[in-house]
C-alpha positions as CSV (number, residue, x, y, z in Angstrom):
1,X,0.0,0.0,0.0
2,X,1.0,3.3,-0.6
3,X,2.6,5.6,2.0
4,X,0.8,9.0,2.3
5,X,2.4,10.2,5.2
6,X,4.9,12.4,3.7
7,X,2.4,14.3,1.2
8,X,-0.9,14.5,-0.3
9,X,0.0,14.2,-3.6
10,X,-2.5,11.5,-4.2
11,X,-5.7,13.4,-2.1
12,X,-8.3,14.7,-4.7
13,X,-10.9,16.8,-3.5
14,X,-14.2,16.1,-4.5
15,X,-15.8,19.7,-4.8
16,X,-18.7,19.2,-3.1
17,X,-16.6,19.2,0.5
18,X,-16.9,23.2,0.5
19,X,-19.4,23.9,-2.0
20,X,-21.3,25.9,0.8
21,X,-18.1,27.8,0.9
22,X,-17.1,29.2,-2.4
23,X,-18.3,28.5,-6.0
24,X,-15.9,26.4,-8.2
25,X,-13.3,28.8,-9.1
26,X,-12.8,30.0,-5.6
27,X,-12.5,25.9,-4.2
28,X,-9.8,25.9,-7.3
29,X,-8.1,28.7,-6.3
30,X,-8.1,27.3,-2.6
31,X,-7.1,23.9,-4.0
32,X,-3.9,25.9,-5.8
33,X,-2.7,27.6,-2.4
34,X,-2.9,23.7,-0.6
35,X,-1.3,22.3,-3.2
36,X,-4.1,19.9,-4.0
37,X,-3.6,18.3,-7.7
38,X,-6.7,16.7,-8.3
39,X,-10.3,17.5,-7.9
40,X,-13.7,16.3,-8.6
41,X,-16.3,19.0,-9.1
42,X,-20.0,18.7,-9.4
43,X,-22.4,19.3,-12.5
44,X,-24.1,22.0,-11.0
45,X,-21.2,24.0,-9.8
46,X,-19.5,23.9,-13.7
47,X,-23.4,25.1,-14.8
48,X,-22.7,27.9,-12.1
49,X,-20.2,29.4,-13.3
50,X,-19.8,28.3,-16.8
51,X,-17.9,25.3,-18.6
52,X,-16.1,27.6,-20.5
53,X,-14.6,29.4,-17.4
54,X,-14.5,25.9,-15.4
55,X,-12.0,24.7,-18.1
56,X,-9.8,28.0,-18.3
57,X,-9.6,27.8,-14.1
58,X,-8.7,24.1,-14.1
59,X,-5.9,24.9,-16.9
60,X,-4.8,27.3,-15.5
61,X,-4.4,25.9,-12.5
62,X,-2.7,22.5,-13.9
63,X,-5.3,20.3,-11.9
64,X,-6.3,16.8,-12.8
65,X,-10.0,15.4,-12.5
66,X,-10.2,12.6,-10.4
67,X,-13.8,12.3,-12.2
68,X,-17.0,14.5,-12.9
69,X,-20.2,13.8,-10.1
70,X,-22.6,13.2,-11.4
71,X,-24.2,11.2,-14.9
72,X,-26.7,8.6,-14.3
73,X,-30.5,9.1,-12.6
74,X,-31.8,7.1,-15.2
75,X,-34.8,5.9,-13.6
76,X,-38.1,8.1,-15.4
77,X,-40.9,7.6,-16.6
78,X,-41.7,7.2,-20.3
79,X,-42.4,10.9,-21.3
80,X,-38.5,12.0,-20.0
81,X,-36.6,9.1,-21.5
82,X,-35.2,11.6,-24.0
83,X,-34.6,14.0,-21.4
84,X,-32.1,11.4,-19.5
85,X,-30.8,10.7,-22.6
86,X,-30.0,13.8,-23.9
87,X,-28.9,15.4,-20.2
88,X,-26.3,12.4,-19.7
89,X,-24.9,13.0,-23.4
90,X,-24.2,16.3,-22.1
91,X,-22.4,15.3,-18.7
92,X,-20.6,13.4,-21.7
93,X,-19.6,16.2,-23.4
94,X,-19.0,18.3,-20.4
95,X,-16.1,15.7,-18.9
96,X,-14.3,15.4,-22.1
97,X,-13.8,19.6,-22.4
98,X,-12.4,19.1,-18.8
99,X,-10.3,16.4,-19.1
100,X,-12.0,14.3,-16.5
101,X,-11.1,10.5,-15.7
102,X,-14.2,9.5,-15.7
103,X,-17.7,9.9,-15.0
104,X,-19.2,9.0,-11.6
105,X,-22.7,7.8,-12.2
106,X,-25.6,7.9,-9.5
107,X,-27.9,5.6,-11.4
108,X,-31.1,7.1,-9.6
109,X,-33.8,5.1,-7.6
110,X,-37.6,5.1,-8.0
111,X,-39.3,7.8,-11.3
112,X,-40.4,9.8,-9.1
113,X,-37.8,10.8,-7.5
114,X,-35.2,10.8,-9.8
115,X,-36.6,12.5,-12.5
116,X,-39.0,14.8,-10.8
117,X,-42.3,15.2,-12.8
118,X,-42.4,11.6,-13.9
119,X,-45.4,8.9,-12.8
120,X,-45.1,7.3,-9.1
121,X,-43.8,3.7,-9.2
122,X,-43.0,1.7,-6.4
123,X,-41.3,-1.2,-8.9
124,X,-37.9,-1.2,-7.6
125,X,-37.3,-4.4,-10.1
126,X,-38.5,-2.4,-13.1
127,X,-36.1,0.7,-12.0
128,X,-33.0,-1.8,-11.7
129,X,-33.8,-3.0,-15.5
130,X,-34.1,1.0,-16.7
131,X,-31.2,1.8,-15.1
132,X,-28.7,-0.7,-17.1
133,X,-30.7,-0.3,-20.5
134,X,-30.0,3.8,-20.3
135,X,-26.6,3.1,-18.9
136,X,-26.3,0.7,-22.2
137,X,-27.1,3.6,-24.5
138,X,-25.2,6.1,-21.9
139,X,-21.8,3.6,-22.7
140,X,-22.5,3.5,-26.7
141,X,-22.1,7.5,-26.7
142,X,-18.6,7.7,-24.1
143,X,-17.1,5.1,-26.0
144,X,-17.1,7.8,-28.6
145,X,-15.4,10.4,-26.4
146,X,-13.2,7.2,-24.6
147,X,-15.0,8.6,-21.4
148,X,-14.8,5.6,-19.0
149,X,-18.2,4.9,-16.8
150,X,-18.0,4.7,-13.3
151,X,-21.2,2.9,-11.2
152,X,-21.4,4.2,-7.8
153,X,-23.1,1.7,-5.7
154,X,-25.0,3.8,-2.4
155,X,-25.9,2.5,0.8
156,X,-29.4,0.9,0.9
157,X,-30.9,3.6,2.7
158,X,-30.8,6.2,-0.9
159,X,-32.4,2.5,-3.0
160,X,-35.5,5.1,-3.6
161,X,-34.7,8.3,-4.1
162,X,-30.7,8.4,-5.1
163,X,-29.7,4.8,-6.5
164,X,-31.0,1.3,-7.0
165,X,-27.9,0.0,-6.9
166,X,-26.8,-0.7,-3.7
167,X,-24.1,-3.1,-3.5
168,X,-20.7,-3.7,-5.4
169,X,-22.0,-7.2,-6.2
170,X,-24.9,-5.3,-8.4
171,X,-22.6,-2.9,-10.1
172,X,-20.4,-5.3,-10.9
173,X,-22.9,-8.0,-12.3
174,X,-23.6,-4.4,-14.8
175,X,-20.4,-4.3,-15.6
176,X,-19.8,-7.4,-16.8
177,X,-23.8,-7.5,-19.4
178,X,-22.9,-4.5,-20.6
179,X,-18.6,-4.7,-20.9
180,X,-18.5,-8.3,-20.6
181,X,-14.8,-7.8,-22.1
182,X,-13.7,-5.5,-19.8
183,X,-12.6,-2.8,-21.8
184,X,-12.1,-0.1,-19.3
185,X,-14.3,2.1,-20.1
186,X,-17.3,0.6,-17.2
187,X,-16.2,0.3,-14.1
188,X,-17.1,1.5,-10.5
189,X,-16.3,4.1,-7.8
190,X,-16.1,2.8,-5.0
191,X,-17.4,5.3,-1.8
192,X,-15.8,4.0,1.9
193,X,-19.3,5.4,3.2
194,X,-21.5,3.4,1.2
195,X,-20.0,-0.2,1.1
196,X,-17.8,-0.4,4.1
197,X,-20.6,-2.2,5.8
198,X,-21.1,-4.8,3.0
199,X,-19.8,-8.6,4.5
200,X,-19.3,-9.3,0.2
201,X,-16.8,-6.3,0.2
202,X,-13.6,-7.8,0.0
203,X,-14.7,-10.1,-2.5
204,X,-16.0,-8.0,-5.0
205,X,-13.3,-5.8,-4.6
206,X,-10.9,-8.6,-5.8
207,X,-13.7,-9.4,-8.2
208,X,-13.3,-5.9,-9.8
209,X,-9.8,-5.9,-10.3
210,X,-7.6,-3.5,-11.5
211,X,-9.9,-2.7,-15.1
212,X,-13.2,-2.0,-12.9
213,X,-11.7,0.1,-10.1
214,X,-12.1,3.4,-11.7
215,X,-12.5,5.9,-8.5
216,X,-11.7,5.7,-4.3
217,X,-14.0,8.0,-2.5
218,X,-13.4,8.7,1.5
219,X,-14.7,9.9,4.4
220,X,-16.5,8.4,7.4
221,X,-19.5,7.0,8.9
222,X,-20.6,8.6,12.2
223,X,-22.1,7.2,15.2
224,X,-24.6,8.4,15.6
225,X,-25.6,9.9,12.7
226,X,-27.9,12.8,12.6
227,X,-28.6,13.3,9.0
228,X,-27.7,10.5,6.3
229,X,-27.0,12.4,3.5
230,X,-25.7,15.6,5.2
231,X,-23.7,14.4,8.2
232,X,-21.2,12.6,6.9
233,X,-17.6,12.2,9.0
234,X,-14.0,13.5,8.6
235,X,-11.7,10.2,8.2
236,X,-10.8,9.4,11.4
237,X,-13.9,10.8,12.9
238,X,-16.1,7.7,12.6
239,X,-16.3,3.6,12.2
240,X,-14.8,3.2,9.2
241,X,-11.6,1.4,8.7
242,X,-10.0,3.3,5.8
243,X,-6.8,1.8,5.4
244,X,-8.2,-1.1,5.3
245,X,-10.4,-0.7,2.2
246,X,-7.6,1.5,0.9
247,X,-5.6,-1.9,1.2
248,X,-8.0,-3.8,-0.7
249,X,-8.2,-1.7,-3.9
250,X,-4.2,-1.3,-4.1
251,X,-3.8,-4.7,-3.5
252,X,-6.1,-5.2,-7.2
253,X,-4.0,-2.5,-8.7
254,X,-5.7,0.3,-8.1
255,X,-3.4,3.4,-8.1
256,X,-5.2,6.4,-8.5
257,X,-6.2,9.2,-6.1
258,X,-7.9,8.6,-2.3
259,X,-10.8,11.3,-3.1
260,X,-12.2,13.6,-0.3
261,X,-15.9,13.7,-0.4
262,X,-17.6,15.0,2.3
263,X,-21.6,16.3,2.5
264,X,-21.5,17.4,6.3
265,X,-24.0,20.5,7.6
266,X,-21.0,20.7,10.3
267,X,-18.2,21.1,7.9
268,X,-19.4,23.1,5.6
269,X,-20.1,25.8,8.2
270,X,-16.4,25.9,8.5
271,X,-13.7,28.3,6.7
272,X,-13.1,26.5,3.6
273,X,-9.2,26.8,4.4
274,X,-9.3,24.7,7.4
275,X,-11.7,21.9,5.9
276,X,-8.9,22.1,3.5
277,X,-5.7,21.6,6.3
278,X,-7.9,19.2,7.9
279,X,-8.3,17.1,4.9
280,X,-4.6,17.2,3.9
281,X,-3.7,16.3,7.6
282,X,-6.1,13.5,7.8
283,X,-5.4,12.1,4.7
284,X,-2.0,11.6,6.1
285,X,-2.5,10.5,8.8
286,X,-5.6,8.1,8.6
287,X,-6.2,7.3,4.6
């Protein structure tokens, strides 16, 4: 396993750690005087201030993308099946001008709630079969823009309203009917706060290999915890054993960057410069 201790060289920050604090240029900027490499922003903050200006600022400031957040919520009903289409082409488009890694993808739970507008369905089944024939269609267009496809499994509790795909096991059994060859360009991305609970974890993690580990996410799982989307841990502040899992993808061949996510009410009321020292000294020290 890697030895972070000395640096942070391989830390990437997912943007939506201090999106309360700054829009995207300002978290670059930040990111610049840290010495952060690598980051992951979000679809909304590029819309925010523009994709032309989000690529100048991430030129300019020589940073890599660890991925773009998010493609996918592909669950609708039939009048907005154009709509997903067309709106993940454009995430498409949108990570190639920025030079992203990949695309995370939040595949999107139940119609309703996923694509807001469409009919109410409680057919969880029916969702799960949606999801992998738009991802299908989603694959057929970043193949043309060799834009690899990450899944992001999500803890059970989001199955209805974020993601239907809940495990590794599930992502993976995606992967391999839809890239049965392993091409690279399907894989998953892998969040410590969604699967570190998972008893199958280790061996779908092998399972995956090296071709299907496309993204690392960290942080931590509190105890208790107050809110489950917003409330989420700095590493070392929770249950999760990081190194561990950290361990586990290396040992496939995994060597890309540990990436900082972290959607916490508490952290976000901070100055975006010490979420930022607290991330690099943590990822140090516990990652």
């Amino acid at each position: 396993m890697r030895d972070f201790s000395s640096d942070h060289l391989w830390l990437s920050l997912n943007t939506a750690t201090v999106r309360k604090q700054g829009d995207l240029v300002a978290i670059i900027d930040a990111c610049a005087r840290h010495g952060i490499r690598a980051i992951d922003p979000w679809r909304d903050q590029v819309a925010a201030v523009g994709l032309d200006r989000a690529v100048r600022a991430v030129r300019d400031a020589g940073l890599e993308l660890s991925g773009y957040c998010r493609g996918g919520m592909f669950t609708s009903d039939a009048a907005r099946r154009m709509e997903v289409r067309d709106d993940n082409r454009r995430c498409v488009d949108e990570a190639e001008a920025l030079g992203a890694s990949c695309i995370v993808l939040v595949v999107g739970g139940l119609p309703q709630y996923s694509r807001p507008g469409s009919g109410t369905s409680k057919d969880i089944v029916a969702a799960r079969a949606q999801v992998e024939d738009a991802l299908g269609e989603m694959l057929d267009y970043a193949r043309q823009a060799r834009l690899p496809l990450a899944i992001e499994p999500l803890h059970p509790a989001y199955a209805a309203d974020r993601a239907c795909v809940n495990t590794t096991k599930q992502a993976l059994d995606i992967c391999d009917r839809l890239d049965p060859r392993s091409s690279g360009m399907l894989g998953v991305a892998l969040d410590v706060y969604h699967i570190w609970w998972d008893p199958e974890l280790m061996v779908q993690i092998a399972r995956a290999g090296r071709d299907r580990l496309l993204a690392f996410h960290v942080c931590d799982w509190l105890v208790p915890t107050k809110d489950i989307l917003n409330d989420r841990g700095m590493m070392g502040d929770g249950v999760i054993d990081i190194k561990r899992l950290r361990a586990a993808v290396e040992d496939q061949g995994y060597a890309g960057y540990s990436e900082i996510e972290i959607f916490s009410n508490d952290w976000w009321d901070k100055p975006m410069d010490e979420v930022l020292r607290t991330c690099i000294d943590r990822h140090r020290g516990v990652v």
